[in-house]
N, C-alpha and C positions, 0 to 999 in steps of 0.2 A: 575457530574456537569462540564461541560467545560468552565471553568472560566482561568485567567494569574496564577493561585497559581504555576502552574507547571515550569513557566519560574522563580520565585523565587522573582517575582516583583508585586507592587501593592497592598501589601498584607492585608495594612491596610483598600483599598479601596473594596478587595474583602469582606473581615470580614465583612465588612459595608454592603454589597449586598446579602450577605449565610445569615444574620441576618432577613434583610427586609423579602426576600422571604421565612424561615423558619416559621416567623412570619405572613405572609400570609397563609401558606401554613397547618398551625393550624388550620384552617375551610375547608380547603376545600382537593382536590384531588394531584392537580396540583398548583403553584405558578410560572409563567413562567415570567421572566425579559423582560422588553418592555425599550426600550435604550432612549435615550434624543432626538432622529429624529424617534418615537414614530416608531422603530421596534421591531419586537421581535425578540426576543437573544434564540432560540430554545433550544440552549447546558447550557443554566444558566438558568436551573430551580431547584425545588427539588419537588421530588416526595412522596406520599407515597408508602412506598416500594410494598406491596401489591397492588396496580392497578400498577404500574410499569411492576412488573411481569405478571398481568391479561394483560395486553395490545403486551406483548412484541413481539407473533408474530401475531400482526395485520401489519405489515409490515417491507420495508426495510427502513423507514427513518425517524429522527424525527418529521416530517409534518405527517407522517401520523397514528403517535402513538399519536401526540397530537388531529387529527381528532377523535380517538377513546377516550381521553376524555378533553374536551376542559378545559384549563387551566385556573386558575384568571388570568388578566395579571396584572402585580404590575406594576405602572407606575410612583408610588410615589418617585424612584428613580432618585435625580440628584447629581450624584457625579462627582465630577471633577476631574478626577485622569487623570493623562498620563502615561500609556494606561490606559483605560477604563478596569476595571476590565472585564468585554463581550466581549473585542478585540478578534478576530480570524484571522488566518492567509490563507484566499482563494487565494490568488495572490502573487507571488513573491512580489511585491509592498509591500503586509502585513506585508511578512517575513523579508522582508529587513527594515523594521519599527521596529517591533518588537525586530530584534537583537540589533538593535540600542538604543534600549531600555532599553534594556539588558546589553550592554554595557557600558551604564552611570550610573546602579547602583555600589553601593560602597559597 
């Protein structure tokens, strides 16, 4: 799950989003997070483990393990956290948000 738990922050808003999608994720294969600008969050899904592992070398990326099995997308999620439990850091821009982040917890 590539969710903020790792930076030490957010934690109560991730708990809120591993819940939703776990709770999704009871019927069906995949449960994959779709953000509040109605994208999807590739890296904050949960899987079961067993198609997990059936898929794993369908390719190098998560687009293309999820083409081999198309996920719910949970959209039901709007949490209002700063950062967004889904934050990722692609751009120096992200990183430098993110520590800042990081920074103002206590």
């Amino acid at each position: 799950m590539g969710c903020l738990a790792g930076w030490g922050f957010a934690r109560s808003s991730t708990a809120a989003v591993l819940d939703e999608l776990r709770r999704a994720a009871a019927a069906v294969d995949v449960a994959l997070l779709v953000d509040a600008d109605d994208r999807d969050q590739p890296l904050c899904a949960v899987w079961r483990a067993g198609v997990l592992r059936s898929v794993l070398g369908a390719g190098d990326s998560m687009r293309s393990l999820l083409a081999a099995v198309p996920p719910e997308r949970v959209e039901r999620l709007r949490i209002a956290a700063d950062p967004p439990p889904w934050f990722d850091c692609d751009t120096e821009e992200d990183l430098a948000r993110a520590r800042t982040w990081a920074e103002g917890q206590t």
